[in-house]
C-alpha positions in Angstrom: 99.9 120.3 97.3 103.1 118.9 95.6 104.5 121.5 93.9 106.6 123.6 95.3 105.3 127.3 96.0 101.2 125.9 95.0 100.2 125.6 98.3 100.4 128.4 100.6 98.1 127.3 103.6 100.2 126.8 106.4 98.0 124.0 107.7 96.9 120.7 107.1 95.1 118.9 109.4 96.8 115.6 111.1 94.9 113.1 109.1 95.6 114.5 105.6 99.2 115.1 106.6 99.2 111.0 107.9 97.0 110.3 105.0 99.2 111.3 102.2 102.1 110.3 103.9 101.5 106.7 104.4 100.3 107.0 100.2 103.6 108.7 99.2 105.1 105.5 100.9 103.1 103.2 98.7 100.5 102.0 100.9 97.3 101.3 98.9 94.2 103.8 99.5 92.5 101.7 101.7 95.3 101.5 104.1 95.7 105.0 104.1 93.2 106.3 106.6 95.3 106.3 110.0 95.3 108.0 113.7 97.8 109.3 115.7 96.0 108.5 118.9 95.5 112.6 119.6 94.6 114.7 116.7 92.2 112.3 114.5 89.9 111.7 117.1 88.4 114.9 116.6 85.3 116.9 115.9 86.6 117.6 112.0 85.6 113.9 111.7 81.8 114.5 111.6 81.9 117.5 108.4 81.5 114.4 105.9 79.4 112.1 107.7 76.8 115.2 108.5 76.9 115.7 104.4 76.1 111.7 104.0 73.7 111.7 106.8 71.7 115.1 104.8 72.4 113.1 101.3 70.8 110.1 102.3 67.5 111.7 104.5 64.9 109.9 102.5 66.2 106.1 102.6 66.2 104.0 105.8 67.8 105.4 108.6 69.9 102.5 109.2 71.2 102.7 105.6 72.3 106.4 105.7 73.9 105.6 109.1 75.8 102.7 107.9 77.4 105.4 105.0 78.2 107.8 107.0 79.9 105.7 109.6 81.5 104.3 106.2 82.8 107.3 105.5 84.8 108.5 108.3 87.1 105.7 107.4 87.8 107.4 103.9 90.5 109.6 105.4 91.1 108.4 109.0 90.9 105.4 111.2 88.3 106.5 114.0 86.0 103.9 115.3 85.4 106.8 118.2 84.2 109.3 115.8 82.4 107.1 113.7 80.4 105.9 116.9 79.1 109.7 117.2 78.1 109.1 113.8 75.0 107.8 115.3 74.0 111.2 117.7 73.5 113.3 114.4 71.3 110.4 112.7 
């Protein structure tokens, strides 16, 4: 997505695009993860916890739950998404 004429999709949603800015400042991965108080709070946040949730089917509910709230926060900050989390469990 760096180089110059690699990348022709015209979109990317907001939490990549907040995401790989605040890296390309610096910050550390773990501070990376953001929300811009509109677009992050979004639907698109439950594709990777519904993957966790299916991955993790034959442990303790509470344990899959936990990892799939766990990883919303891998590419945004969304305590409102991650609380839905919990309606596909």
């Amino acid at each position: 997505m760096t180089t110059p004429g690699s990348h022709r999709d015209a979109y990317a949603s907001s939490y990549h695009r907040m995401f790989f800015q605040n890296r390309a400042a610096g910050r550390p991965l773990r501070e990376c993860p953001s929300n811009d108080g509109h677009n992050v709070d979004a639907i698109d946040g439950l594709v990777i916890p519904a993957v966790v949730l299916l991955g993790g089917a034959a442990r303790p509910e509470g344990e899959a739950l936990l990892e799939a709230q766990q990883s919303v926060r891998v590419t945004r900050s969304s305590p409102r998404v991650e609380g839905y989390v919990a309606e596909l469990s």
